[in-house]
DOKE-932127 format. One record per residue (C-alpha): residue in three letters; x negated, y, z negated. Coordinates in pm, whole numbers, padded with zeros to 5 digits, always signed. Layout:
<pts>
AlaXYZ...
</pts>
This chain:
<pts>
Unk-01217-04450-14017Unk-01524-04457-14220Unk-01712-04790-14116Unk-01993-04800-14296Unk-01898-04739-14664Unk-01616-04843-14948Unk-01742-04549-15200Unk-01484-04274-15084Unk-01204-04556-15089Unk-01334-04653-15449Unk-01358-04319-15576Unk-00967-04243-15479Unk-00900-04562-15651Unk-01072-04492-15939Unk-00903-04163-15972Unk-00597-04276-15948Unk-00651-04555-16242Unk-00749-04843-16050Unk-00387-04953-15914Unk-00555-05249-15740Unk-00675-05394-16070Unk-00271-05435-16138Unk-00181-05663-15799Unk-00296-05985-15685Unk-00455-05938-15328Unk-00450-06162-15042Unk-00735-05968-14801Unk-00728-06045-14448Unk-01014-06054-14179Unk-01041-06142-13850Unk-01089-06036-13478Unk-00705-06223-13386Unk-00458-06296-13589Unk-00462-06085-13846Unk-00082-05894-13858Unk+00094-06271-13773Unk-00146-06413-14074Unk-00028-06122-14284Unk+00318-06206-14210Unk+00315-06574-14294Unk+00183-06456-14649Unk+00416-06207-14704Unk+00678-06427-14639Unk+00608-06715-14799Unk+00551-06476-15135Unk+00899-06342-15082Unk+01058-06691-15085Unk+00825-06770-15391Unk+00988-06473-15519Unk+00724-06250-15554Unk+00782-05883-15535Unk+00518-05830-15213Unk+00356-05510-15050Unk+00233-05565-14730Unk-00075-05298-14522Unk-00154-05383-14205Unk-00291-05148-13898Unk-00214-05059-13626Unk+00139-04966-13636Unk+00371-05164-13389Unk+00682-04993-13344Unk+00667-04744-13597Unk+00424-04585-13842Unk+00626-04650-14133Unk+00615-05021-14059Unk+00289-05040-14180Unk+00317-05014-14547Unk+00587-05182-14669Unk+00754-05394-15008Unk+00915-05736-14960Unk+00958-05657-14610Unk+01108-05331-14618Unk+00916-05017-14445Unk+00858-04810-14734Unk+01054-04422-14624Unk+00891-04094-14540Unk+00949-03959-14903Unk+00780-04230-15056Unk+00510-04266-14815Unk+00478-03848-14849Unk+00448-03934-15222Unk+00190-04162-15271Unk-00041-04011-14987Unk+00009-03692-15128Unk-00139-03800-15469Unk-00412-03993-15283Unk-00475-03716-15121Unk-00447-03467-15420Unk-00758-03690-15581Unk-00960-03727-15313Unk-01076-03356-15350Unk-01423-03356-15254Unk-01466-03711-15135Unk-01536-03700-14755Unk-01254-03947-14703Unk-01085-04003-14378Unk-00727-04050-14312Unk-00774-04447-14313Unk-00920-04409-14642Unk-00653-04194-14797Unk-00384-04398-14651Unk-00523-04695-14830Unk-00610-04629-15134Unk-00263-04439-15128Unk-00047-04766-15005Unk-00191-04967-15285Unk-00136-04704-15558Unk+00239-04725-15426Unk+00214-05118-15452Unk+00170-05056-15776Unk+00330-04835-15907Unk+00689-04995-15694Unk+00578-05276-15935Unk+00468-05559-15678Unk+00312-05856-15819Unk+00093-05952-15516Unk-00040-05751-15210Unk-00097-05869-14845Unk-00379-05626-14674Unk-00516-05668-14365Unk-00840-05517-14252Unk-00894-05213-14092Unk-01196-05280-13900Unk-01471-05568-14006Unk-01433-05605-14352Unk-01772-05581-14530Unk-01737-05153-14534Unk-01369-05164-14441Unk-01147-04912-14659Unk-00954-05177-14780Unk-01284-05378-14924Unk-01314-05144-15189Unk-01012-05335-15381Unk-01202-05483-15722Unk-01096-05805-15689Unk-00903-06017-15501Unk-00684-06371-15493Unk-00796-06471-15188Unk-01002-06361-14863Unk-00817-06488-14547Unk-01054-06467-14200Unk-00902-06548-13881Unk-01012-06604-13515Unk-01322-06421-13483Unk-01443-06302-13139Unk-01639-06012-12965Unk-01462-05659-13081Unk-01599-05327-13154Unk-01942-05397-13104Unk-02053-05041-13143Unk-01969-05068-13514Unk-01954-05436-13631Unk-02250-05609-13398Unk-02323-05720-13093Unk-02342-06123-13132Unk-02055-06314-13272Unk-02249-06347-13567Unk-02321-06003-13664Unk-01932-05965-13625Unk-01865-06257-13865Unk-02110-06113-14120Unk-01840-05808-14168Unk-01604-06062-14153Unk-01747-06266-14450Unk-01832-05946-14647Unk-01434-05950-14791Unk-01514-06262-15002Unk-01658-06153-15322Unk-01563-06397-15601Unk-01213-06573-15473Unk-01160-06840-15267Unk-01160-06826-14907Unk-00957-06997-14625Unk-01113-06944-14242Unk-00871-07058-13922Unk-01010-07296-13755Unk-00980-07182-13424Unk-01268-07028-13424Unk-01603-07012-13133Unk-01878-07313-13252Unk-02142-07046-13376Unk-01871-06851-13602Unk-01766-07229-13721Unk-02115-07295-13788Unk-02173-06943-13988Unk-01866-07013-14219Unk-01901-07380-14264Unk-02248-07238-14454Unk-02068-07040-14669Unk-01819-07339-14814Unk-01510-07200-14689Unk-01171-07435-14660Unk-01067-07439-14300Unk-00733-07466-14208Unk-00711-07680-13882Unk-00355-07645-13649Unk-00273-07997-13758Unk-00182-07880-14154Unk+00128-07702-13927Unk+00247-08011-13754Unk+00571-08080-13959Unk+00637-07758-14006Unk+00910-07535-13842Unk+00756-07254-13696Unk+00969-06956-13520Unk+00678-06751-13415Unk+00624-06766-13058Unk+00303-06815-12869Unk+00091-07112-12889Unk-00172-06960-13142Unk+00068-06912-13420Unk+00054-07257-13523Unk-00387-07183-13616Unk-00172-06898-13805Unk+00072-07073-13999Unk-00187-07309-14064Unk-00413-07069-14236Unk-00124-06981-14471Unk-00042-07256-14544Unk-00370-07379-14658Unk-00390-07063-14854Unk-00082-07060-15045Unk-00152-07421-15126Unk-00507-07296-15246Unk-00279-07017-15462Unk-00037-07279-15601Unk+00265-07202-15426Unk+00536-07383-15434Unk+00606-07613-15097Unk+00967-07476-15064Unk+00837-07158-15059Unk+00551-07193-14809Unk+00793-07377-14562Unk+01066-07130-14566Unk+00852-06895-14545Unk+00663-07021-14282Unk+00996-07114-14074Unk+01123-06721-14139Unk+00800-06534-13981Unk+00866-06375-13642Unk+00609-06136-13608Unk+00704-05805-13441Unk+00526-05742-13073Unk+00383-06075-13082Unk+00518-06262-12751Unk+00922-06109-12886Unk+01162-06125-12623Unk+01423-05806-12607Unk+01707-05828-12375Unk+01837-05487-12191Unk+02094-05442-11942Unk+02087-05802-11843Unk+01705-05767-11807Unk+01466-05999-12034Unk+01133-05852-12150Unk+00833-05984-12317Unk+00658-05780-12517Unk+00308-05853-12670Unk-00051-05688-12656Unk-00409-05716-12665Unk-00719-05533-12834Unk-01003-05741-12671Unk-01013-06024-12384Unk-00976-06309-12693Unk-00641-06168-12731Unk-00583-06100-12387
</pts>
């Protein structure tokens, strides 16, 4: 991934006729957090009936499971498709796979005819890939904690910084569970949080006690967005995030299965 500039993602945009001007964006930040936040969204659009395309990295299971439309993992001839074209334009951009990928996924969103996209953050956010969008609904930041300090900072507030840089003229909803100096940096900005309480009367199937800061934070922001209640609690109530805390039963065994990118997680 290219860390340090959007140009190469904008330029594959721009060749390809600015697909991300035709989809409303929900762009997610965030140390923790991010692929359960990204579900709640995506799920709460599909019960709003919304036609949704959901990015998020890294794969979990498969690769395909990354880029997918109202839930579905878009297939290998599609995928071929649309990162082929990407690809096709990016002649003489030094663009990275990451870069390609993205600018490729949302060309598909469009072009599949979705209404709204869900994309999470690569890395950071201020010079992420997926920053180079031209606009956006909403910027979503969740927990933010020590991560990649080679490229984002070394103090929590270097990190939120790149965290902050995806809101650029939309409204923006932070979780709430969140260190006291990266509450401190957003409260200055005149965020909305979105405290665990919001989630209290709602019924949430995602397991593991930090999903309710998740819910929480999309809940706030589809209420921001204007989404209808029914929507946001069905939605809500259907997210089971995949590899987060899911429990798989073989040969009379039970397993576990979660993971961790940094000791916040952990």
């Amino acid at each position: 991934m290219n860390y340090y500039s959007t140009e190469p993602t904008r330029t594959i945009l721009d060749r390809l006729h600015c697909p991300d001007e035709k989809l409303k964006i929900i762009h997610i930040a965030g140390t923790n957090g991010k692929g359960s936040t990204a579900e709640f969204f995506t799920n709460v659009l599909i019960c709003a009936n919304k036609k949704t395309g959901t990015f998020t990295s890294p794969l979990v299971y498969t690769y395909n499971d990354q880029f997918r439309i109202n839930g579905v993992s878009l297939t290998d001839e599609k995928l071929n498709y649309y990162f082929g074209k990407a690809a096709s334009v990016a002649q003489g951009v030094n663009a990275t796979q990451f870069e390609i990928e993205t600018a490729g996924i949302i060309y598909a969103f469009a072009e599949e005819g979705c209404e709204w996209a869900v994309i999470e953050c690569g890395m950071g956010g201020l010079t992420d890939a997926t920053n180079a969008v031209s606009h956006k609904e909403l910027a979503v930041i969740t927990s933010v904690s020590l991560e990649h300090t080679e490229y984002l900072g070394k103090t929590i507030k270097d990190i939120c910084a790149h965290k902050a840089g995806i809101i650029k003229n939309c409204p923006a909803v932070v979780n709430a569970r969140q260190p006291d100096e990266a509450a401190e940096y957003f409260k200055n900005l005149g965020v909305v949080f979105a405290d665990k309480n919001i989630a209290d009367d709602f019924e949430i199937s995602a397991r593991g006690s930090l999903q309710v800061y998740n819910a929480a934070t999309a809940i706030v922001g589809a209420r921001l967005l204007g989404f209808d209640e029914v929507a946001i609690r069905e939605g809500i109530k259907n997210t089971k995030p995949a590899g987060r805390l899911e429990t798989v039963n073989i040969c009379g065994r039970t397993y576990i299965l979660d993971g961790a990118h940094n000791p916040a997680a952990f």
